[in-house]
C-alpha positions as CSV (number, residue, x, y, z in Angstrom):
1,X,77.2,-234.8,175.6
2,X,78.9,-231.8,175.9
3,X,79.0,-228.6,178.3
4,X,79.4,-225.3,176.3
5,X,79.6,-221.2,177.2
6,X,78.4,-218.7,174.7
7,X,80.1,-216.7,172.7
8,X,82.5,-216.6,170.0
9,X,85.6,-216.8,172.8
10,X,83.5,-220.3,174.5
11,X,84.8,-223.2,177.3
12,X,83.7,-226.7,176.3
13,X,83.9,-230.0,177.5
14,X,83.6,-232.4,175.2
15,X,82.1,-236.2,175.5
16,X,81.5,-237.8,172.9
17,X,80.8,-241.3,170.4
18,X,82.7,-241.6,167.0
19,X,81.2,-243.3,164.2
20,X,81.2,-247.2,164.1
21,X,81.3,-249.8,162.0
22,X,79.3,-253.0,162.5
23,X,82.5,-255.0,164.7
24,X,84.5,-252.4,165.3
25,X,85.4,-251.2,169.1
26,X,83.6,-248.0,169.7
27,X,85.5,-244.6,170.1
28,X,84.8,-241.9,172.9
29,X,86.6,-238.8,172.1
30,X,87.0,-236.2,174.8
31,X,88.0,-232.6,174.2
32,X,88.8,-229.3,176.6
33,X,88.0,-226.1,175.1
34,X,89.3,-223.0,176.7
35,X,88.4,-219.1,175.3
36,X,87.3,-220.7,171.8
37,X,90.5,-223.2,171.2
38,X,90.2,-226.9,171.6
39,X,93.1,-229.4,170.3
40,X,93.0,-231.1,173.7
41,X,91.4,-234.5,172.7
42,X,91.8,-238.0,173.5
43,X,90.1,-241.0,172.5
44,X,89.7,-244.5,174.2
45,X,88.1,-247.9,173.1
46,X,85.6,-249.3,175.6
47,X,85.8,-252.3,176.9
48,X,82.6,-253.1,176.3
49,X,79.5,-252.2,173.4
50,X,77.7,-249.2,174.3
51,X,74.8,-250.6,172.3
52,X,73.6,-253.3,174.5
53,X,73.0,-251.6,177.9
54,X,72.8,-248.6,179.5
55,X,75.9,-246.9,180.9
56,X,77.0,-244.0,183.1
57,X,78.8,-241.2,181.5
58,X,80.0,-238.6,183.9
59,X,82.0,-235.4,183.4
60,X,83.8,-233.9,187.4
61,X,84.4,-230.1,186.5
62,X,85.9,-228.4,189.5
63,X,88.2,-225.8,190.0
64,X,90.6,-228.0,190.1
65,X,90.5,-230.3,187.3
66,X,87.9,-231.9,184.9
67,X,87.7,-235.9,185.2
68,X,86.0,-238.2,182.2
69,X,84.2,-241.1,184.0
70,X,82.8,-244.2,182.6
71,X,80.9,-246.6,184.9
72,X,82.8,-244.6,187.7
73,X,85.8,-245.1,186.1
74,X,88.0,-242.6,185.3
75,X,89.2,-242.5,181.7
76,X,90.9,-238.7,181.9
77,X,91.8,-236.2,184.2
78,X,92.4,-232.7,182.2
79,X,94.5,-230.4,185.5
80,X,93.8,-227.1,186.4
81,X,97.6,-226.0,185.4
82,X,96.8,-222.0,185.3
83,X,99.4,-221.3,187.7
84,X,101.7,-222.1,185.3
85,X,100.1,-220.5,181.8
86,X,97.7,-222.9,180.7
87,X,93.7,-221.7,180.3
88,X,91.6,-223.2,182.3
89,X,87.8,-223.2,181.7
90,X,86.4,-221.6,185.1
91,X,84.9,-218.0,184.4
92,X,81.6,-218.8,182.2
93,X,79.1,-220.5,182.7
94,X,77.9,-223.2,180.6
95,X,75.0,-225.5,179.4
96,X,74.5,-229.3,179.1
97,X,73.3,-230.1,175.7
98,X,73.1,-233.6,174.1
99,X,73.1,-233.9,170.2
100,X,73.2,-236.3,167.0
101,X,75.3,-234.6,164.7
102,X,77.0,-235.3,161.3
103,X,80.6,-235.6,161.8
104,X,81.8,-238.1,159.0
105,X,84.4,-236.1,157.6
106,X,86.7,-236.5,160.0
107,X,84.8,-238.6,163.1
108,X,84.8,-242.5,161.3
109,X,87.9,-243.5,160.6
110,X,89.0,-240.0,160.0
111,X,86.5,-239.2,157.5
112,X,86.6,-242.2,154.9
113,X,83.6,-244.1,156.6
114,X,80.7,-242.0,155.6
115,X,76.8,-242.0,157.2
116,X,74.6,-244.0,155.8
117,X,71.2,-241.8,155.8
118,X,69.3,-244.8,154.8
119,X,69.4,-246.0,158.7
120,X,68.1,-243.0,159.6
121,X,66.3,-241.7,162.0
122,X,68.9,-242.0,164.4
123,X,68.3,-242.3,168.4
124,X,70.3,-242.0,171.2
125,X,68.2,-242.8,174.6
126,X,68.6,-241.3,178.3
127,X,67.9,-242.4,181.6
128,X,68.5,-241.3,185.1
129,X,69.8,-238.0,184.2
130,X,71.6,-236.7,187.3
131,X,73.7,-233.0,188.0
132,X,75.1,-231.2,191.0
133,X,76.4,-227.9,190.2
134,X,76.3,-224.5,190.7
135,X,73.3,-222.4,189.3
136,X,74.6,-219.3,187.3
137,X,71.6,-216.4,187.9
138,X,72.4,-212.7,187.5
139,X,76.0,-213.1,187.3
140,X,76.5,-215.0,190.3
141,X,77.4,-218.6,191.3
142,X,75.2,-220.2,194.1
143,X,78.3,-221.8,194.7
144,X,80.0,-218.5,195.9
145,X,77.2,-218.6,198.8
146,X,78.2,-219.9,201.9
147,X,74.6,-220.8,203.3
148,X,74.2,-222.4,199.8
149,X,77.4,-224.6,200.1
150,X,76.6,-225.7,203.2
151,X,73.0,-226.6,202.5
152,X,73.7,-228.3,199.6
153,X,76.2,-231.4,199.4
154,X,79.2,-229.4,197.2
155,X,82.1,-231.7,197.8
156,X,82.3,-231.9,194.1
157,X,83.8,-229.0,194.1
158,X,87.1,-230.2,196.0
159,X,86.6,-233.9,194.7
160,X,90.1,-234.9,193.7
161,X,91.4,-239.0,192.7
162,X,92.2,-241.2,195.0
163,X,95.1,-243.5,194.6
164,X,93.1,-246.5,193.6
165,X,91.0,-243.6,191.2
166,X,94.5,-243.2,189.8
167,X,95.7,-246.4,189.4
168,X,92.3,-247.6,187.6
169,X,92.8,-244.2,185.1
170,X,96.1,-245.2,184.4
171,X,94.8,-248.9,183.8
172,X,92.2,-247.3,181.0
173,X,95.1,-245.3,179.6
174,X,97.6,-247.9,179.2
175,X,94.7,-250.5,177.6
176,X,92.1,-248.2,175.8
177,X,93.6,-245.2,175.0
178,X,94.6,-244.9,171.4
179,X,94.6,-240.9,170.5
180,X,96.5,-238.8,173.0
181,X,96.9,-234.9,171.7
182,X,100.1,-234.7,174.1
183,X,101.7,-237.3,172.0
184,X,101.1,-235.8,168.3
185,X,104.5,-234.4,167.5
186,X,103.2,-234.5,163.8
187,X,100.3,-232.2,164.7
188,X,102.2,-229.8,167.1
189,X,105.5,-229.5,164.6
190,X,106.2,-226.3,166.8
191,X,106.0,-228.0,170.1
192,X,103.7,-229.7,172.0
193,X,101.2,-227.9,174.3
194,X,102.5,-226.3,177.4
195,X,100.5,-229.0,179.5
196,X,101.9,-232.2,178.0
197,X,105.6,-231.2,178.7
198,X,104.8,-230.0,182.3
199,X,102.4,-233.6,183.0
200,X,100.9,-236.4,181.6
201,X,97.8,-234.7,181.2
């Protein structure tokens, strides 16, 4: 599941399932795009399989910060650290789109576990589909409307994590957590991103 702008210079948030092997944990990787440029992600085992149940997957984008949710629970909490010189996605809108795509050159294992095409066709299934956001139309957010806000429940948009929220994200960090970008000295030679030295982001 992801939300993506157009355009060449796009905001994304990414939400996503790696490749598996049979009896292997499964891998949700999460990414922040900002004007085109990712390199934001993280990944996390679940602590349960996906495969056997259905499960609620939620993304919180406010102005902000953007939350990863799983069962309610938060997993990741990307800041709104602008103030300070880090891009923030807030000024396009974007679409919800849900894809199967071909990733095995990097997603499984980092590219050594290729698909197998003969277990194709593959499925992913839906149910209970559920978003509350503002409606983009004509270059103007219904959010920015006061009669709207008020008329519609928008408390979203100053949603922030509670201290038990915060105690039960660091819980998934410490446990689950096994790519953090903000720890990849090897990948950022030069430094790491601006956000990671200011916060554990």
């Amino acid at each position: 599941m992801q939300l993506r702008s157009d355009g060449t210079s796009w905001d994304e948030i990414d939400f996503e399932f790696l490749g598996n092997l049979s009896g292997d944990p499964y891998l949700v990787h999460t990414n922040v795009y900002t004007q085109g440029k990712g390199d934001r992600e993280q990944q996390f085992y679940l602590w349960f399989d996906p495969t056997t149940n259905f499960h609620t997957y939620s993304i919180l984008w406010n102005p902000a910060h953007i939350v990863f949710y799983v069962d309610g629970r938060p997993i990741r909490e990307f800041k709104n650290l602008e103030g300070v010189g880090v891009p923030y996605p807030k000024n396009q809108p974007m679409k919800l789109y849900s894809s199967l795509w071909n990733a095995d050159d990097w997603a499984t294992r980092g590219g050594l576990v290729k698909t197998d095409w003969s277990q194709a066709p593959f499925t992913a299934s839906f149910r209970n589909l559920k978003i509350n956001g503002c409606v983009w139309s004509d270059g103007v957010s219904s959010c920015n409307s006061s009669s709207n806000s008020s008329e519609n429940n928008n408390s979203w948009l100053s949603q922030q994590l509670d201290s038990s929220s915060q105690r039960k994200l660091k819980w998934v960090q410490n446990n689950y957590m096994i790519y953090n970008y903000c720890s990849d000295i090897t990948r950022f030679p030069q430094g790491l991103p601006l956000e990671c030295t200011l916060r554990n982001n």
